[in-house]
C-alpha positions in Angstrom: 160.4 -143.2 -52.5 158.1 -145.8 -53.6 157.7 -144.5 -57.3 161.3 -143.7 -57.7 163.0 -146.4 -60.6 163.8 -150.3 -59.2 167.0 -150.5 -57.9 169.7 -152.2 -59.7 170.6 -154.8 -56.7 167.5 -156.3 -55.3 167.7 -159.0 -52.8 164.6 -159.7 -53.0 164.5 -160.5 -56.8 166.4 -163.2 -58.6 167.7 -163.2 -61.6 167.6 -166.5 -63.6 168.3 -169.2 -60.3 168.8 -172.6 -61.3 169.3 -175.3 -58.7 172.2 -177.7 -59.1 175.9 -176.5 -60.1 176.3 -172.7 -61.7 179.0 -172.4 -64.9 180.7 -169.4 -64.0 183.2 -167.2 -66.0 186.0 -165.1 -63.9 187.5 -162.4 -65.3 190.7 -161.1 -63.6 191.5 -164.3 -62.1 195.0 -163.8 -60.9 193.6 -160.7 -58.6 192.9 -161.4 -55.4 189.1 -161.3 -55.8 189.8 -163.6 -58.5 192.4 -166.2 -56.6 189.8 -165.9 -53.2 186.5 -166.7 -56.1 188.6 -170.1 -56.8 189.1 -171.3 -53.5 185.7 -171.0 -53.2 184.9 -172.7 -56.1 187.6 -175.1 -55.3 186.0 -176.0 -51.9 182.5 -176.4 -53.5 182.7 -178.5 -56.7 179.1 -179.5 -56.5 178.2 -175.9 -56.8 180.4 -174.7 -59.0 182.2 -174.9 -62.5 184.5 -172.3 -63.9 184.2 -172.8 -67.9 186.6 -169.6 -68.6 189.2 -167.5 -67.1 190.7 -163.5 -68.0 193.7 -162.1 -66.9 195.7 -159.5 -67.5 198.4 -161.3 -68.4 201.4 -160.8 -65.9 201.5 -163.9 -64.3 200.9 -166.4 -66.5 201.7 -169.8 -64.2 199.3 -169.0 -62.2 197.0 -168.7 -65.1 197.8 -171.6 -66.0 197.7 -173.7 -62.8 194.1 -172.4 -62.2 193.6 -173.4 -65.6 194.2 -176.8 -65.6 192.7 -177.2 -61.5 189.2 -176.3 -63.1 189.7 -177.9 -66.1 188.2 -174.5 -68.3 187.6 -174.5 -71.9 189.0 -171.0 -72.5 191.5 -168.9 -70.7 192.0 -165.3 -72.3 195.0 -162.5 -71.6 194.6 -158.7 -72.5 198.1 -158.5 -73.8 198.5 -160.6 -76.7 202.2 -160.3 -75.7 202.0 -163.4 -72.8 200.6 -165.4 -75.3 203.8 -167.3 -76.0 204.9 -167.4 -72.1 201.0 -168.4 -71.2 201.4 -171.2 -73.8 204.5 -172.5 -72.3 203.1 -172.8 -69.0 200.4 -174.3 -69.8 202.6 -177.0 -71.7 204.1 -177.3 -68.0 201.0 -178.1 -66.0 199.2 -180.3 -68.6 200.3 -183.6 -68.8 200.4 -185.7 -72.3 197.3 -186.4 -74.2 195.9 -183.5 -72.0 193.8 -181.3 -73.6 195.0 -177.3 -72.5 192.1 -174.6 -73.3 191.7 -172.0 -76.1 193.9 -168.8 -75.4 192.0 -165.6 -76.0 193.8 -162.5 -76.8 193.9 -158.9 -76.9 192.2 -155.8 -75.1 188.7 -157.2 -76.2 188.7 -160.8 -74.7 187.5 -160.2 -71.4 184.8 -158.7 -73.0 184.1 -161.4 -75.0 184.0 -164.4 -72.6 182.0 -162.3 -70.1 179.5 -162.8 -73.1 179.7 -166.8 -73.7 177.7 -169.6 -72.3 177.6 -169.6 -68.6 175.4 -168.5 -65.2 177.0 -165.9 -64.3 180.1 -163.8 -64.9 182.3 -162.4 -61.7 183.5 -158.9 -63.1 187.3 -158.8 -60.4 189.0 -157.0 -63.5 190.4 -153.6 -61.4 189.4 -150.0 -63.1 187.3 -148.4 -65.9 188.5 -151.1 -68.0 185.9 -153.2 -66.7 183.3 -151.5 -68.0 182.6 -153.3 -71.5 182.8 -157.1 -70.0 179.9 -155.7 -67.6 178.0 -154.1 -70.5 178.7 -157.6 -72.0 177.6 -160.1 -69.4 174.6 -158.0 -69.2 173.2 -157.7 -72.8 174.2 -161.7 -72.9 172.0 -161.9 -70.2 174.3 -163.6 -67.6 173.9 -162.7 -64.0 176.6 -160.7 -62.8 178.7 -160.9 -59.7 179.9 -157.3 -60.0 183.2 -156.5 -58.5 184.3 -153.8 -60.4 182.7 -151.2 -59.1 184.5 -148.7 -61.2 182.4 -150.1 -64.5 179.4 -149.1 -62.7 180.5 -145.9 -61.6 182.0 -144.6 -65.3 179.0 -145.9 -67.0 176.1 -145.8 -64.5 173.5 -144.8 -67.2 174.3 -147.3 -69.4 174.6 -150.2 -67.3 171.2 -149.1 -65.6 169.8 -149.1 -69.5 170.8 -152.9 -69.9 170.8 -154.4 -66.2 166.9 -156.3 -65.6 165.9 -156.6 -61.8 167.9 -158.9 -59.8 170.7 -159.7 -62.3 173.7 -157.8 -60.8 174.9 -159.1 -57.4 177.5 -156.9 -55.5 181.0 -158.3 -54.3 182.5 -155.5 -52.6 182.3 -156.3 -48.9 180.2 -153.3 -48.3 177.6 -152.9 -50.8 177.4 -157.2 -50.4 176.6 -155.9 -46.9 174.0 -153.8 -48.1 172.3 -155.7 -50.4 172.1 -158.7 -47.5 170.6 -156.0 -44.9 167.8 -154.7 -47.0 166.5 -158.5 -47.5 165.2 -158.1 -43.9 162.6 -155.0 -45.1 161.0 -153.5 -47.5 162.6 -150.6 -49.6 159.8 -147.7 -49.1 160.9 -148.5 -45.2 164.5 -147.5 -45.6 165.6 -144.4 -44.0 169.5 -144.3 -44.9 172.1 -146.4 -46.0 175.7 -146.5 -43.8 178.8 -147.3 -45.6 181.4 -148.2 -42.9 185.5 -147.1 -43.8 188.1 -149.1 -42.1 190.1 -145.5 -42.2 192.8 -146.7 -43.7 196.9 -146.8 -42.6 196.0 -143.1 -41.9 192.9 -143.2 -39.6 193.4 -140.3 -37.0 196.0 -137.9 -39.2 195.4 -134.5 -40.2 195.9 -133.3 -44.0 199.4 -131.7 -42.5 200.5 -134.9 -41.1 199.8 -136.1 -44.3 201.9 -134.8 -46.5 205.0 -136.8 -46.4 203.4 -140.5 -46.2 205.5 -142.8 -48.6 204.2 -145.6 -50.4 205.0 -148.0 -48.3 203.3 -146.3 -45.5 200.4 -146.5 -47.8 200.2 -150.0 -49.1 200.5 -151.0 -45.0 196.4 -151.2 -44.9 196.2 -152.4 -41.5 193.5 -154.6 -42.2 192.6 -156.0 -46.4 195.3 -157.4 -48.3 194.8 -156.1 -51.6 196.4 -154.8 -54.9 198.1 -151.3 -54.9 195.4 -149.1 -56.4 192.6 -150.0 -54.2 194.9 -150.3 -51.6 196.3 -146.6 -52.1 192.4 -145.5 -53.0 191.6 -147.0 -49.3 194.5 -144.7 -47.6 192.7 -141.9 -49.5 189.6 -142.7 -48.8 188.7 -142.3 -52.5 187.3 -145.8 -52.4 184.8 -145.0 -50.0 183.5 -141.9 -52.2 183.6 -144.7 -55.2 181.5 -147.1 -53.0 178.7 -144.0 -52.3 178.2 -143.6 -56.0 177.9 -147.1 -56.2 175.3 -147.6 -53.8 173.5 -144.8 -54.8 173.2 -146.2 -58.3 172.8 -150.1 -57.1 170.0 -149.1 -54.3 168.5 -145.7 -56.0 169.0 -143.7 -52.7 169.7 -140.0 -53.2 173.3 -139.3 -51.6 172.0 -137.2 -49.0 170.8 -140.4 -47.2 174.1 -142.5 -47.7 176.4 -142.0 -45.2 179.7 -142.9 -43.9 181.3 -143.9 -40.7 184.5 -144.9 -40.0 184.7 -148.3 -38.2 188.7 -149.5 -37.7 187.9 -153.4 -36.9 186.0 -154.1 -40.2 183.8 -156.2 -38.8 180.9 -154.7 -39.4 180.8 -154.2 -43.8 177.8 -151.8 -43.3 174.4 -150.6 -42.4 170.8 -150.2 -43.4 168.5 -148.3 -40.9 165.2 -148.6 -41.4 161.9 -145.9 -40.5 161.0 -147.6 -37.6 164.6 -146.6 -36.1 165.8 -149.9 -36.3 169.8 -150.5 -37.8 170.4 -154.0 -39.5 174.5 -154.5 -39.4 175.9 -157.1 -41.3 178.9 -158.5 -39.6 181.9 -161.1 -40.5 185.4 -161.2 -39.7 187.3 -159.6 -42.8 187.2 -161.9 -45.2 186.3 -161.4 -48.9 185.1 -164.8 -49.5 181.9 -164.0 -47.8 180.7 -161.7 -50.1 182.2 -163.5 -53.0 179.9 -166.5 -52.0 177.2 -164.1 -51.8 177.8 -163.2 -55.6 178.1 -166.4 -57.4 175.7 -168.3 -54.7 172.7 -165.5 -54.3 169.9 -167.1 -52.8 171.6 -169.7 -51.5 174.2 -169.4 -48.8 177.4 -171.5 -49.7 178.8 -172.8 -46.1 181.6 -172.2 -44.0 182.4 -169.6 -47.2 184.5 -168.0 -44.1 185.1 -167.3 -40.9 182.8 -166.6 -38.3 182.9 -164.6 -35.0 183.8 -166.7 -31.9 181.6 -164.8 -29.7 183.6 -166.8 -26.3 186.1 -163.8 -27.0 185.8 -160.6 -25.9 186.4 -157.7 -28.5 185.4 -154.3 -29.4 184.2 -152.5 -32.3 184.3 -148.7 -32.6 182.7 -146.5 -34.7 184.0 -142.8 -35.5 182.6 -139.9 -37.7 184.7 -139.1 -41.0 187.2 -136.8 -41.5 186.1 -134.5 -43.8 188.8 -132.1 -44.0 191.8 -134.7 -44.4 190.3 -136.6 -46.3 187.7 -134.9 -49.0 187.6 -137.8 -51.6 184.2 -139.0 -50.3 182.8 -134.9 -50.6 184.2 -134.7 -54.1 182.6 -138.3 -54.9 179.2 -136.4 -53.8 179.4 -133.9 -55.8 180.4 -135.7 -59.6 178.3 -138.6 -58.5 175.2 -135.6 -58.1 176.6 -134.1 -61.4 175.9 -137.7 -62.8 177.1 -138.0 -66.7 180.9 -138.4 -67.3 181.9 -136.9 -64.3 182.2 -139.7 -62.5 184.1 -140.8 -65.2 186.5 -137.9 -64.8 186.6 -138.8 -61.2 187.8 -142.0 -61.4 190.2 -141.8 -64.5 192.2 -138.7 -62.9 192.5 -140.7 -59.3 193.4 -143.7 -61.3 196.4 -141.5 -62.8 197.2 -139.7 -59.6 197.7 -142.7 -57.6 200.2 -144.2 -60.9 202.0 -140.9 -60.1 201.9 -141.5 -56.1 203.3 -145.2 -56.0 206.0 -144.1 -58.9 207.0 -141.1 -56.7 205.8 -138.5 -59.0 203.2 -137.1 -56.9 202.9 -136.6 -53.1 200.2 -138.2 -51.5 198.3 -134.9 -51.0 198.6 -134.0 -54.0 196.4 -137.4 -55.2 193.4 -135.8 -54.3 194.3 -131.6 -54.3 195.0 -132.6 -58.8 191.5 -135.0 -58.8 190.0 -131.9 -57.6 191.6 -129.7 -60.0 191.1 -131.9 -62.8 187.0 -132.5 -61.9 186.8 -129.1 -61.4 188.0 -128.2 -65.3 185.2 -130.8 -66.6 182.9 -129.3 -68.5 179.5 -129.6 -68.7 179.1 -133.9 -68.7 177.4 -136.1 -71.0 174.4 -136.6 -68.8 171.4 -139.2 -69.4 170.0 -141.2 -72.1 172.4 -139.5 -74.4 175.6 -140.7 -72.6 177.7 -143.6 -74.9 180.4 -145.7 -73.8 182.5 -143.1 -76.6 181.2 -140.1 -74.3 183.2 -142.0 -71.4 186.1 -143.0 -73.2 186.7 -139.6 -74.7 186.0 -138.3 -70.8 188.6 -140.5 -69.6 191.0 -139.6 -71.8 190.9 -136.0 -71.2 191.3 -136.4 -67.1 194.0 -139.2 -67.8 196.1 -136.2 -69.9 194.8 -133.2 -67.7 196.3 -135.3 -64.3 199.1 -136.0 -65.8 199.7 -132.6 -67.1 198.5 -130.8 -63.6 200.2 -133.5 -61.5 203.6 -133.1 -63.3 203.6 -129.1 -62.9 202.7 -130.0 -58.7 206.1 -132.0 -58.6 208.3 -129.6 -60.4 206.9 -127.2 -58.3 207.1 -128.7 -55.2 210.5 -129.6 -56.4 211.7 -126.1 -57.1 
């Protein structure tokens, strides 16, 4: 293990600290990572300053409302559409002789502030979409608060090929976990890593008893509040199999010594056990401003970033093996994630248009993973290594996007018939 490649999330390395307040870019700041990243910010102006924001472009007030409370030089919208509507709101909120910010626009500017001046770059943008801001921030050589996981995953080679030791920090409340866990040892000392899964709305249900959820049933996450993909992707466990490629490629351990364990309180985010048969657990009440502080703050710990446990109350925390059977996402992450190349890419894209299908009733929720399955399972042989391109990805996308919806369309009809 010791002569296998660095890893891509160190804790032991920094990338570029400074002391005194960080500029920081947020991209996807109307998201909830995004909106939770401001309060932060927000609570901690002597450590923070937010020079740009990206959004998608659907709600533009609050665009503009962050806008003007962190006084940014640029805000930017991927649909040049909202520019009008993101003008007028900003007319709203700025008082006279106030100066409002640039507007960015277009499919590109993301990408292109998560390239301008600042410390680091917080990557909340949802999906494969969020793959050429990372590449971005990373040849600009911004640190990187990465919570996009699906960039990473879709292009895993070629963020690997720009990334230098320490400069991508992980977000996601598991991998954060991870990455604050293996500070306490040395790498060549771990034994496994151990992803924890709330389980879902579903936890406990057989693939028979799942078969008629609705989508309300499955945006009811009984414990994160978040948007409907990753929401739906937690019912399905799919964004646990997307969290095992991304630790495999963030802490270069092979997938046969990641595992994971379903653990219904979320309190613990995950595990690292070490050689010596010791387990390091790092635990908060669930709360994505911890590991948001971790991003933008790494090595320095920003207090009271959230809740802590009040250990005068008793509680309990269980822990329960995974369901293979009713829920095979993770498996089927395995596999393309061992496949490497652009099946991952396939992976994600065709989930990403399955669940579309699910929450517009299209597709039962079954049938999310049974057509992912199908769909991987029609790749052929991947773009694998050096010689993978963002293009290679793309045009791997594309063909899962049209292949689900093609596969997922004749499910319906027949299930219909």
């Amino acid at each position: 293990m010791s002569d296998s490649p660095a890893p891509l999330a160190d804790p032991h390395l920094v990338f570029d600290a400074v002391e005194g307040r960080r500029d920081l870019v947020i991209l996807g700041s109307t998201g909830s990572i995004g909106t939770q990243a401001i309060d932060l910010v927000l609570r901690n102006p002597d450590r923070f300053r937010v020079t740009a924001l990206s959004a998608a472009g659907g709600r533009v007030a609050l665009l503009a409302e962050q806008a003007r409370r962190l006084r940014v030089r640029t805000v930017a919208v991927a649909s040049p559409d909202a520019v009008p509507a993101l003008r007028e709101a900003l007319r709203t909120v700025y008082g006279a002789g106030e100066q409002p910010p640039e507007i960015l626009a277009g499919p590109d500017a993301a990408t292109q502030l998560a390239g301008s001046d600042c410390h680091t770059v917080l990557n909340g943008i949802t999906g494969s979409i969020g793959l050429a801001p990372t590449l971005a921030a990373l040849k600009a050589g911004r640190t990187l608060a990465l919570a996009n996981k699906e960039s990473l995953i879709v292009g895993g080679p070629l963020v690997k090929a720009l990334a230098a030791p320490g400069q991508i920090i992980p977000v996601d409340s598991e991998h954060a976990a991870l990455f604050q866990a293996l500070a306490a040892g040395k790498r060549a000392d771990v034994r496994r890593l151990v992803v924890t899964a709330s389980g879902g709305p579903f936890r406990g249900r057989t693939r028979s008893e799942l078969a008629d959820v609705t989508r309300e049933q499955a945006l009811n996450h009984p414990t994160w509040a978040m948007g409907p993909v990753i929401t739906v992707n937690s019912a399905t466990l799919v964004n646990k199999g997307l969290e095992v490629i991304e630790a495999h490629l963030l802490y270069d351990i092979p997938f046969d010594r990641i595992e994971v364990v379903v653990h219904p309180q979320s309190y613990v985010h995950s595990m690292v056990e070490f050689t010596d048969g010791s387990t390091l657990a790092q635990a908060t009440p669930p709360d994505m401003r911890g590991p948001i502080a971790i991003g933008l703050g790494w090595p320095q710990r920003v207090p009271d970033a959230a809740p802590a446990f009040d250990w005068t109350k008793a509680s309990a925390w269980e822990f329960f093996p995974l369901d293979t059977e009713a829920f095979p996402s993770v498996g089927l992450a395995r596999h393309v994630g061992t496949l490497g190349g652009t099946a991952p890419a396939v992976f994600n894209a065709a989930n990403e248009e399955c669940v579309d299908a699910f929450l517009d009733g299209r597709l039962a929720f079954n049938g999310i993973m049974d057509t992912v399955t199908a769909v991987v399972s029609e790749h052929g042989t991947p773009a694998t290594g050096t010689s993978l391109t963002v293009a290679d990805v793309l045009e791997a996308e594309a063909w899962a996007r049209t292949r689900a919806r093609e596969l997922s369309a004749k499910a319906t009809a027949e299930a219909r018939a």
